[in-house]
C-alpha positions as CSV (number, residue, x, y, z in Angstrom):
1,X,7.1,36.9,-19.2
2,X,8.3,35.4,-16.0
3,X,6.1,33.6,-13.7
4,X,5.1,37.0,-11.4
5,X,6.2,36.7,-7.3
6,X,4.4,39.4,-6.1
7,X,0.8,40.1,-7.2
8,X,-1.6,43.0,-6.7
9,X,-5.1,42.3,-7.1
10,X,-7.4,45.5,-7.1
11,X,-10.7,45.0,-7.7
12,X,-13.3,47.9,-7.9
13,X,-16.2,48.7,-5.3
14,X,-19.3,48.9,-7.0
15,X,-21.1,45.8,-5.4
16,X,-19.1,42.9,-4.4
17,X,-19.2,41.1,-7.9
18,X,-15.5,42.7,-8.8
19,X,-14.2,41.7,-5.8
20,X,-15.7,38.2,-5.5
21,X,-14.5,37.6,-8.8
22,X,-10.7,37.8,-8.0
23,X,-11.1,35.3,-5.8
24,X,-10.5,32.7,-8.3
25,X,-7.4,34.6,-9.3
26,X,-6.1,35.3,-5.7
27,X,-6.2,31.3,-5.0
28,X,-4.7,30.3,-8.5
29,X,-1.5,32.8,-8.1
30,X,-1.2,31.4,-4.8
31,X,-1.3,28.0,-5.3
32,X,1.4,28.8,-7.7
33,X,3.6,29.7,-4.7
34,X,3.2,33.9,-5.5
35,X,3.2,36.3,-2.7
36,X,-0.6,38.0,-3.6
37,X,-1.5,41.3,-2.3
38,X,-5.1,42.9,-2.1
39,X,-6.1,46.6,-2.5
40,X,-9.8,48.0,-3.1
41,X,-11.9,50.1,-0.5
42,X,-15.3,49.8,1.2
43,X,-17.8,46.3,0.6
44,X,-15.2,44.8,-1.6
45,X,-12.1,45.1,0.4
46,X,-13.8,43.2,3.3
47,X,-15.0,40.4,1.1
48,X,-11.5,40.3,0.3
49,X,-9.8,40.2,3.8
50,X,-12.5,38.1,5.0
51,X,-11.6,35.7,2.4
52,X,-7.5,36.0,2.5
53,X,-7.0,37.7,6.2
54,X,-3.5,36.5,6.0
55,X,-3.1,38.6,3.2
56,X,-1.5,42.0,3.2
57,X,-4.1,44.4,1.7
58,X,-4.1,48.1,0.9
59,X,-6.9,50.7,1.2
60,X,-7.7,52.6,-1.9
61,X,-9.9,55.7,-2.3
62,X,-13.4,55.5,-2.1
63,X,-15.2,54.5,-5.7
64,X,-18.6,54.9,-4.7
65,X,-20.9,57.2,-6.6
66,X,-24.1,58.6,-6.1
67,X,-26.8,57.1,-8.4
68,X,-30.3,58.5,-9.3
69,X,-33.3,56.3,-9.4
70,X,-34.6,57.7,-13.3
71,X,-33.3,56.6,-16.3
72,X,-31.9,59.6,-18.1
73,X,-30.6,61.1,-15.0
74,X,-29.1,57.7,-14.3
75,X,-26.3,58.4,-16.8
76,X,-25.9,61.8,-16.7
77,X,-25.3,61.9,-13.0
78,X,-22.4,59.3,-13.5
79,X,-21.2,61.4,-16.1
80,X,-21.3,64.4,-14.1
81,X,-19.3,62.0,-11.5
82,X,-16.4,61.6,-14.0
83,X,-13.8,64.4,-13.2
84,X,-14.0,63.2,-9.7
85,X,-13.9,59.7,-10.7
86,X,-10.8,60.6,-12.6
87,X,-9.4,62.1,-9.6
88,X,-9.9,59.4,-7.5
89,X,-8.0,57.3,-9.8
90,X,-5.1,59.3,-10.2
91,X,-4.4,59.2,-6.4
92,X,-5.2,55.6,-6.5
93,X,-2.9,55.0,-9.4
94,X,-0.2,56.8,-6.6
95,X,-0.8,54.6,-3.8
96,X,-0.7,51.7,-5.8
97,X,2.5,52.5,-7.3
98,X,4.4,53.5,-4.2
99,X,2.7,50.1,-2.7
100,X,4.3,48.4,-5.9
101,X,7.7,50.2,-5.8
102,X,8.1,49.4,-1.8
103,X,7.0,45.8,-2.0
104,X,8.7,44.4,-5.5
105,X,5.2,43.8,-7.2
106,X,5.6,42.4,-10.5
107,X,2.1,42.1,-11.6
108,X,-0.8,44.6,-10.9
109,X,-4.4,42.9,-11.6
110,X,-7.1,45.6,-11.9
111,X,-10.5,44.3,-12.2
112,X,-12.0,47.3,-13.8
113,X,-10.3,49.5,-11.1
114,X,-8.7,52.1,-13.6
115,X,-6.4,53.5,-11.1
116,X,-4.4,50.1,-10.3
117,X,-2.3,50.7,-13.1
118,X,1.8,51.4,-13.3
119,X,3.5,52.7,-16.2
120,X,6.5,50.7,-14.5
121,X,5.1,47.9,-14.2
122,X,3.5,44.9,-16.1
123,X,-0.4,45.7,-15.3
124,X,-3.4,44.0,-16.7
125,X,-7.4,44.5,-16.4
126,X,-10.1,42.5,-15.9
127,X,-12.8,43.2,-18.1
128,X,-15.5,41.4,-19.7
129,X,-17.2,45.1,-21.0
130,X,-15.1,46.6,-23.2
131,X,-18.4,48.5,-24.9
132,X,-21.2,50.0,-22.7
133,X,-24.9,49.7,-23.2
134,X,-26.0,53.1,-22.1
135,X,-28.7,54.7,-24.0
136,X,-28.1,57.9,-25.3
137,X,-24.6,57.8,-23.9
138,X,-23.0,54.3,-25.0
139,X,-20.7,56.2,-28.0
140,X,-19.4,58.0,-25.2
141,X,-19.3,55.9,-22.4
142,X,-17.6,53.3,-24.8
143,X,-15.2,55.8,-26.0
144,X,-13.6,56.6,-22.4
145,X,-13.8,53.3,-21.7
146,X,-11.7,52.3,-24.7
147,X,-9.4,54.9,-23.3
148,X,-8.5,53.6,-20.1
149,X,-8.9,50.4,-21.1
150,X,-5.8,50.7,-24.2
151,X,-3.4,52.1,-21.2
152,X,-3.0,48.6,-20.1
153,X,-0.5,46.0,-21.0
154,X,-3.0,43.5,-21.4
155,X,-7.2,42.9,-21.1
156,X,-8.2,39.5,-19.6
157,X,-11.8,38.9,-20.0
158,X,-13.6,36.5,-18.4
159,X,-15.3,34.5,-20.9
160,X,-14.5,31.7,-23.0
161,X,-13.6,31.0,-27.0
162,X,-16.9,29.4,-27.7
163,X,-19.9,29.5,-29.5
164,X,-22.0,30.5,-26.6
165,X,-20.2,33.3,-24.7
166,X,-21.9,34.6,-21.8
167,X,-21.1,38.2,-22.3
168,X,-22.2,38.7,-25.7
169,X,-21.4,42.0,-27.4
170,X,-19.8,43.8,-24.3
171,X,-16.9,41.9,-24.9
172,X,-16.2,42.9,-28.2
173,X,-15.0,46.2,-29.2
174,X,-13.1,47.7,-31.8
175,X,-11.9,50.7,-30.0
176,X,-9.7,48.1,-27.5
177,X,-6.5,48.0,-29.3
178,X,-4.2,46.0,-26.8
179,X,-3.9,42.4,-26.6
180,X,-7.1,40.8,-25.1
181,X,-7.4,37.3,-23.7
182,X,-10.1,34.9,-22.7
183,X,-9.4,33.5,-19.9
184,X,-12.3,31.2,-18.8
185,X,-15.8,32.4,-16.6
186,X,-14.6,33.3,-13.5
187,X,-16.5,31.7,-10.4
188,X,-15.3,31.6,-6.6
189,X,-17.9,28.5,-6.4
190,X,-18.1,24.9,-7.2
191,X,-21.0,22.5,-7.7
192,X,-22.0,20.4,-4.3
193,X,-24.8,17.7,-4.8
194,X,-26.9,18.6,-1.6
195,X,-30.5,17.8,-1.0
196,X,-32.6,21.2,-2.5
197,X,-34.6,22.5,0.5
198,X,-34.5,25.8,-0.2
199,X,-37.3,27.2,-2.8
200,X,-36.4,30.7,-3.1
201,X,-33.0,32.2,-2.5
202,X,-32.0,35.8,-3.1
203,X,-28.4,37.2,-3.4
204,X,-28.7,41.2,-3.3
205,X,-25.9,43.0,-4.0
206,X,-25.3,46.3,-6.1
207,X,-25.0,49.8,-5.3
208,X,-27.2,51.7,-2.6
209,X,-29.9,53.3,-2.6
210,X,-30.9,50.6,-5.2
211,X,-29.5,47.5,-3.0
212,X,-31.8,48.5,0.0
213,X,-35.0,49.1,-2.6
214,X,-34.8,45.6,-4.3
215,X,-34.3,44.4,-0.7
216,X,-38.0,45.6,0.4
217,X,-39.1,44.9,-2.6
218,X,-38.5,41.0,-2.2
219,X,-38.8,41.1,1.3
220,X,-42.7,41.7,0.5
221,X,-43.1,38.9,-2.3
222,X,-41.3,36.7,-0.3
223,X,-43.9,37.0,2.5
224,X,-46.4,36.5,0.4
225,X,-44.9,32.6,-0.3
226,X,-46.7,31.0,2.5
227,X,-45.2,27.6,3.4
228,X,-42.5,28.3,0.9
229,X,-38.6,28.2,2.5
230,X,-36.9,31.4,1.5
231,X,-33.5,33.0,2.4
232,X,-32.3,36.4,1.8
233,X,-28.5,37.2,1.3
234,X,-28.4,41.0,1.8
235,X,-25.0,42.1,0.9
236,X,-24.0,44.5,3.4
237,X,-21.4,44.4,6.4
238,X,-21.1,46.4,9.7
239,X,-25.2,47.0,9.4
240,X,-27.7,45.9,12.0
241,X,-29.3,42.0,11.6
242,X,-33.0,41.9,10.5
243,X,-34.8,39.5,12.7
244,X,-35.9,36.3,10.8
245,X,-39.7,36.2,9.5
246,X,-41.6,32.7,9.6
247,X,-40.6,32.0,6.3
248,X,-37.7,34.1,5.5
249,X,-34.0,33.6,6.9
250,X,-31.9,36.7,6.6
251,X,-27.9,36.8,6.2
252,X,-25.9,40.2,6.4
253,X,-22.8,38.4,4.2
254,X,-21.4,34.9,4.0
255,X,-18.2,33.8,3.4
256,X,-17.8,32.0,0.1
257,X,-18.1,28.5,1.2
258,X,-21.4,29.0,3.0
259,X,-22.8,31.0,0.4
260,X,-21.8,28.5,-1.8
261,X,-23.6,25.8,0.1
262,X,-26.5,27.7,-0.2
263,X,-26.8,28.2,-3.9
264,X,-26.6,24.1,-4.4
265,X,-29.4,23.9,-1.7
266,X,-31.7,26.2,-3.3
267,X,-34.3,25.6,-6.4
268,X,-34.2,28.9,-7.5
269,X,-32.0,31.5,-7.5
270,X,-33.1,35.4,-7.7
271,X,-30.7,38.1,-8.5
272,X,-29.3,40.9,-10.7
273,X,-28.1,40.1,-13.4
274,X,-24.7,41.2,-13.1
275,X,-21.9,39.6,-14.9
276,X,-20.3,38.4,-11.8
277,X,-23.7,36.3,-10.9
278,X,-24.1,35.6,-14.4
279,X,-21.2,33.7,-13.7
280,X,-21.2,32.1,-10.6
281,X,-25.0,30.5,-11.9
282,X,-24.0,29.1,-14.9
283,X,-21.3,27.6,-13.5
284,X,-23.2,25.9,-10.9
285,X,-26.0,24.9,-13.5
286,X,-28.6,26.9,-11.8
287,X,-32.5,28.1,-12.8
288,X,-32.7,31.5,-11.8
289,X,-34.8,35.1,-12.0
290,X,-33.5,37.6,-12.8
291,X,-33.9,41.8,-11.9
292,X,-31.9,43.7,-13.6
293,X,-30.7,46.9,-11.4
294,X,-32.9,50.0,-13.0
295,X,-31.3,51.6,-15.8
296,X,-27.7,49.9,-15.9
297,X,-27.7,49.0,-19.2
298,X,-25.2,46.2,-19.1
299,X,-27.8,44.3,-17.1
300,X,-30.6,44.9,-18.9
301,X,-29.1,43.6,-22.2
302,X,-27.7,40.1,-19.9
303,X,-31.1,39.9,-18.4
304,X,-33.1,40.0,-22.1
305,X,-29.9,38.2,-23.6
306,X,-30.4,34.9,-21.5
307,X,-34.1,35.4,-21.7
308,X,-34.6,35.5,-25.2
309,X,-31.6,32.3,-25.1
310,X,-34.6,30.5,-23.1
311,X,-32.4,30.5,-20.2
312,X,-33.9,32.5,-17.8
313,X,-36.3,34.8,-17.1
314,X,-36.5,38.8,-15.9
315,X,-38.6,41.5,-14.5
316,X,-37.5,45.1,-14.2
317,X,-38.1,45.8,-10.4
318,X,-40.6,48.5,-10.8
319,X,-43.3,45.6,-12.4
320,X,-41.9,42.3,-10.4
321,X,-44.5,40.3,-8.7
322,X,-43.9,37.0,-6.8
323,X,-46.0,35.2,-9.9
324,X,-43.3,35.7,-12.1
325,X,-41.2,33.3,-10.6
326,X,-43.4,30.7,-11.7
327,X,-42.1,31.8,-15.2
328,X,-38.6,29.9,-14.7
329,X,-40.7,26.7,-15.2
330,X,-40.5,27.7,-19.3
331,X,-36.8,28.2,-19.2
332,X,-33.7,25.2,-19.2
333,X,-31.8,27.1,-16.9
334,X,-27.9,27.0,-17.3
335,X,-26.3,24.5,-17.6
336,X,-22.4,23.7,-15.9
337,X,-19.6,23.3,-18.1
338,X,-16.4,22.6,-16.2
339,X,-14.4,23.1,-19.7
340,X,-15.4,27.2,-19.6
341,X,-14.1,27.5,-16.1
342,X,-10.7,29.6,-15.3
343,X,-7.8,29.1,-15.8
344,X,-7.9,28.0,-19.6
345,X,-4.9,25.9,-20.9
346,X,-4.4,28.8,-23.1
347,X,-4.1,31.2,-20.1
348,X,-1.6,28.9,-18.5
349,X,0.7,28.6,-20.9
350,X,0.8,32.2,-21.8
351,X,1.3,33.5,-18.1
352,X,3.8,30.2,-17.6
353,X,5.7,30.3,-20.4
């Protein structure tokens, strides 16, 4: 194909790891002289024009959903969600088309946003789970997945041809029957050597109610770290500030290069185990902790994955205590390997030849 001159980048909004991902992307097609447009809704389209506010950017339906807090019901309620998940995409597939049509777009990019697709025009997906972990339900979550998943010219997963991958098994599926590429672990950060005076730093992010409920939940171990220097990322925009504790800084949001200065300042590192972090930590070479959101079953296999790989360690957030960080002393941590990061050499010269 042509080098594209007008690129769509539509990430979906479930948590800001979708979104921050792109970021990578947006800056390579740019620095390639391409004219890059943004579209998503909610958390992730902020992240996105705060990142690129010279960017035009287009609003896309809402793609929250309403989670349940038990584990069955977990899956069945997003099941339940699925006609009017389906629907939602449809009329994003519209808007995205007509944004396409009016501006001369020549690539869409979805990151797992099944409704920024175009039968008209070259679109590709982001996706580094192409099976789902979900119980009772992973034939037929994998199944529909599959499904939306072979409408796409092409599937770029975010992992590298080596013997370690990071995403395991998720990446792998025989019911994907369009081309797939790997094109290299998508981070928006790079590695700073700063002086580490920050013990514990968490980065919340996911879906509410569970975003606000890991929140409290480390809020109160973190108090409990007397004389410790902690700092808590919450994830959220247009919300209220919380007032700084004696040993606890709180940030709303960051932009990426701030957020990226604190990672390299801090000893330890305590998230979900989300691809996107997944990420973003082993590229930096980080320790971290890891709590997987309850019942996602993608995180829960990453989180016991990199345990049992001796990398890092995990609680589920019913059972965490603050003494389980003093686990990550038994693990090695990750450890950075510029030659994984995007864009492969592979990647170039099939997008620039």
């Amino acid at each position: 194909m042509a080098f594209p001159t007008h690129v769509l980048v539509a990430p979906l909004n479930w948590g800001l790891g979708h979104a921050s991902r792109c970021i990578p992307i947006i800056n390579y097609f740019l620095e390639q002289g391409a004219i890059v447009s943004i579209a998503s809704d909610g958390a992730a389209l902020e992240l996105l024009k705060g990142e690129f506010p010279n960017l035009n950017s287009l609003e896309l339906n809402s793609s929250q959903v309403v989670y349940s807090s038990s584990g069955f019901f977990f899956y069945l309620k997003l099941i339940l969600q699925g006609h009017g998940l389906k629907e939602r995409a449809k009329k994003d597939e519209i808007l995205v088309e007509s944004y396409a049509e009016k501006n001369h777009v020549d690539l869409i990019i979805s990151d797992h946003r099944f409704g920024a697709f175009s039968k008209l025009i070259k679109s590709v997906i982001i996706s580094h789970q192409l099976q789902f972990k979900a119980g009772l339900f992973s034939r037929a979550s994998s199944f529909m997945n599959a499904k939306y998943h072979n409408r796409y010219d092409e599937i770029w997963i975010p992992d590298a041809e080596v013997t370690f991958d990071l995403s395991g098994v998720l990446s792998h599926s025989e019911q994907v029957k369009v081309p797939t590429q790997r094109i290299g672990v998508l981070s928006r950060f790079s590695k700073i050597e700063s002086p580490k005076d920050i013990d514990y730093l968490a980065v919340i992010s996911g879906p509410e109610p569970l975003r606000t409920s890991l929140e409290k939940c480390l809020i109160t171990a973190f108090q409990g770290l007397s004389g410790k220097k902690t700092v808590i990322v919450r994830g959220v925009y247009n919300t209220e500030s919380l007032k700084d504790f004696p040993n606890i800084s709180f940030y709303n949001h960051l932009k990426s290069k701030e957020l990226n200065a604190l990672i390299c300042r801090s000893k330890l590192v305590v998230c979900r185990s989300g691809y996107s972090s997944v990420m973003d930590l082993a590229c930096l070479g980080k320790k971290a902790f890891f709590i997987p959101t309850p019942h996602q079953g993608e995180q829960e296999y990453l989180a016991k994955r990199l345990e049992k790989l001796g990398i890092a360690p995990f609680s589920d957030q019913e059972n965490f205590k603050v003494s389980d960080l003093q686990k990550v002393s038994q693990y090695s941590g990750f450890k950075a390997d510029e030659h994984l990061r995007f864009p492969l050499q592979t990647f170039r010269r099939t997008l620039e030849g």
